[in-house]
Each structure stands twice: as structure tokens, then as C-alpha cells.
C-alpha positions in Angstrom: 0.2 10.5 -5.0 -1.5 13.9 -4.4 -1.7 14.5 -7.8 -3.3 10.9 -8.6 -6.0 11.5 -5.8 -7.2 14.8 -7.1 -7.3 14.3 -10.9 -8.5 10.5 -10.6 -10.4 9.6 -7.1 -12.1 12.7 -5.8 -13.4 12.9 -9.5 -14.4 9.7 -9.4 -16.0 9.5 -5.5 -17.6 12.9 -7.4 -19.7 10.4 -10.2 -20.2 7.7 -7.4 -21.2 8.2 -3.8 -19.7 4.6 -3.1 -16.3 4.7 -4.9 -14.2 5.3 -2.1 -16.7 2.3 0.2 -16.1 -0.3 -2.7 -12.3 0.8 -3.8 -11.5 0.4 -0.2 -13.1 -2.5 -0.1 -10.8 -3.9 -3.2 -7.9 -3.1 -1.8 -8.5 -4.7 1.6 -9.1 -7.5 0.0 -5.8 -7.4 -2.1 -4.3 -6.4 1.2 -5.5 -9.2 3.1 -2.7 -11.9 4.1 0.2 -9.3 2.2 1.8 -7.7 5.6 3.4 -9.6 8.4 2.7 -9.1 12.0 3.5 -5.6 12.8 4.4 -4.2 9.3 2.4 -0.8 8.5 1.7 0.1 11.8 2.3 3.6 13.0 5.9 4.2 13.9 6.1 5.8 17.3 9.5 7.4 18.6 9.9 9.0 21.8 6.0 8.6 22.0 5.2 10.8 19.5 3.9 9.8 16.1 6.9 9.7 13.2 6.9 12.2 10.2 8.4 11.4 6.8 7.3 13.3 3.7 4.5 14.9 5.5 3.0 12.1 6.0 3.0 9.6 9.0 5.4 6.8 8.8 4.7 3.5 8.8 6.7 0.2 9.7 7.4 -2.4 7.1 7.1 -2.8 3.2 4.6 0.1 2.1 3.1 0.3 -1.2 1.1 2.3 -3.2 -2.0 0.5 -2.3 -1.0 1.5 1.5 -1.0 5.2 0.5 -4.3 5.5 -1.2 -6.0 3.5 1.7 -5.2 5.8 3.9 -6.8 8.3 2.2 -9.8 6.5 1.9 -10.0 5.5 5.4 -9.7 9.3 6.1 -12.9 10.1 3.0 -14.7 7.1 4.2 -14.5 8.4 8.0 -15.4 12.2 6.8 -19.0 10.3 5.3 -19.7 8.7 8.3 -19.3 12.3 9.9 -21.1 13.8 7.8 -24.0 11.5 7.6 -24.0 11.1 11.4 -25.6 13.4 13.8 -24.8 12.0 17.2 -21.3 10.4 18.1 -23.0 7.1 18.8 -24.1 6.8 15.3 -20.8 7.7 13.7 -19.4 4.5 16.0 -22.5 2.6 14.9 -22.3 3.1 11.3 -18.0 2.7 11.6 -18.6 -0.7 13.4 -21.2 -1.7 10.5 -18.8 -1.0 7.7 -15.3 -2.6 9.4 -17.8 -5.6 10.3 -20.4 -6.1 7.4 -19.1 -4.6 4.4 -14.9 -5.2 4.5 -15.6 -8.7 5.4 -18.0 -9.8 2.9 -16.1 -10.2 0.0 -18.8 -11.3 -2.7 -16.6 -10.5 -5.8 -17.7 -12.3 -9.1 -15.4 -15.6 -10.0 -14.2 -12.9 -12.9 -13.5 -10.0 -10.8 -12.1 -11.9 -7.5 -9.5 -13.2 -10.4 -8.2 -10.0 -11.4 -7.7 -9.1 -7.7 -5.9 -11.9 -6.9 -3.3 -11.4 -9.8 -2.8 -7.8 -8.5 -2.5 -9.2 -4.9 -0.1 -12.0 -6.2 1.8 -9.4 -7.8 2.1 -6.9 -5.0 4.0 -10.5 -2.8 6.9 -10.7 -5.5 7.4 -7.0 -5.4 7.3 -7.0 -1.9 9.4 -10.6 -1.6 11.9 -9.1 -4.3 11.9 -5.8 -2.5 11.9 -6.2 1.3 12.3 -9.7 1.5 15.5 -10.0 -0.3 17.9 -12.2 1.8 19.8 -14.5 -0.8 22.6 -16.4 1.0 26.2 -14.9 0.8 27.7 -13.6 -2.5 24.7 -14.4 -4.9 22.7 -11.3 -3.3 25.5 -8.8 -4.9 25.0 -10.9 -8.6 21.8 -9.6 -9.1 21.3 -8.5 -12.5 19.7 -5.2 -10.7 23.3 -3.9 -10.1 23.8 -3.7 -14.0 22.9 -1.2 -16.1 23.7 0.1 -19.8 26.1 3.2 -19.5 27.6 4.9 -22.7 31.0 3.2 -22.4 33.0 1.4 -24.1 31.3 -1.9 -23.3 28.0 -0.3 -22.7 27.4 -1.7 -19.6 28.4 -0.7 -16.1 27.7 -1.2 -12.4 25.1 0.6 -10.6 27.0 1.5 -7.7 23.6 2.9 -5.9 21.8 -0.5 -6.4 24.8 -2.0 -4.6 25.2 0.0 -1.8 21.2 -0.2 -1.1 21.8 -3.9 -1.3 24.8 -3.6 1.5 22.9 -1.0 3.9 19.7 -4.1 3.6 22.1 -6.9 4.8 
């Protein structure tokens, strides 16, 4: 994700001074309606904030649209900063942009469609992946468990599939 952020974004938020503003923008808006109550909050433990990867952990289903918002929350804030010269201002022009701009979404017909086939697609990866409770037996058929292995009948069990399947019962 690093990687992606500093070859691709900060290039990009380099040519434009509103990339980061607009592409956070987008993927609110994919966003929107994806997450149930409580899913990608901060996860707290023993009140202090929890660490995985370097990163802070969040609750629920997390995709890459989750990362990279995060990052532009953090770029978006640093503007503000920068732009601001007393704390009142920086709250002012925060308020402004969580109020006005991320809830006016006045996409084109054209480009509001192409958004909502990415957000359509991000709720069956996230009903395939973390919503995945099929009654009894048929959870374990899934065709995910198989995969082609140089045997003699070229296909075999993935027994890492299955066992990630068990520990998500």
C-alpha cells in the first residue's frame, strides 16, 4: 500500500491540489451504506489503541479502499493545517469539508454509475468474505477449498482455505 501511495497518489495530489479532496470524496461515497454498525472503528484493548502491521487496527471487514482513506484523511487534515493560521480556522474549514463537500455528492449520471459498480462490487467481496455463513456442510463445499496440484488427478484440497473456513465458524 506504501508503495501504491508514493508512486501513484502523492504524484498525483503533486499535478492536482484537489486529488486527495475529490478522491476522498469518491470513496466516501463508494463507502457509504458498505460497513455495519461498529465495523472499522478503532480497536481499543486495555485502553490503548491496537497495533497490527504498523498500522492501527480496525474492527470489521477492511478493504483497500479503507487503507487509502486513511491516508487521505491524514493529507486532507495536513492541508487544512497548513492553510490554517489559527486553531479556530482549521475546525472551521474541517467542519466545512465533513459538512459541505462529503455530502454533496453531485457526480454526473455517467460517473455516479461507475461508482456504484465498484461500491456493488466491494458488498460481494465483503458478503463472500466476511459474511460467509452458509448453513451446515455446504460452507466446506465451496469450490474455494479446491485447487489444481501436480498430482495424479491434478486437483487437490486446499487445506489452508479449509481451516480459515473452520476458525470463521
Amino acid at each position: 500500500m506504501d508503495n501504491f501511495i508514493d508512486k501513484v497518489l502523492i504524484p498525483l495530489n503533486e499535478e492536482n491540489p484537489t486529488f486527495c479532496e475529490s478522491l476522498y470524496k469518491d470513496i466516501v461515497y463508494i463507502l457509504n451504506g458498505i460497513d455495519k454498525e461498529g465495523d472499522n472503528d478503532l480497536m481499543i484493548e486495555n485502553g490503548d489503541f491496537v497495533i497490527e502491521d504498523g498500522d492501527f487496527k480496525l474492527s470489521g471487514y477492511q478493504t483497500r479502499l479503507h487503507d487509502i482513506i486513511i491516508w487521505l484523511h491524514m493529507e486532507v487534515l495536513k492541508k487544512f493545517e497548513f492553510q490554517s493560521k489559527d486553531p479556530n480556522d482549521f475546525i472551521t474549514k474541517l467542519d466545512n469539508f465533513n459538512t459541505r463537500f462529503l455530502t454533496n455528492f453531485n457526480f454526473t449520471p455517467e460517473y455516479k454509475k461507475e461508482l456504484d459498480k465498484i461500491k456493488e462490487s466491494i458488498k460481494k467481496e465483503r458478503k463472500s468474505n466476511y459474511d460467509n455463513h452458509k448453513p451446515g456442510i455446504s460452507k466446506y463445499l465451496d469450490p474455494d477449498i479446491l485447487e489444481l496440484k501436480p498430482n495424479i488427478l491434478g486437483l487437490g484440497i486446499n487445506l489452508n482455505e479449509l481451516i480459515n473456513k473452520l476458525r470463521n465458524k
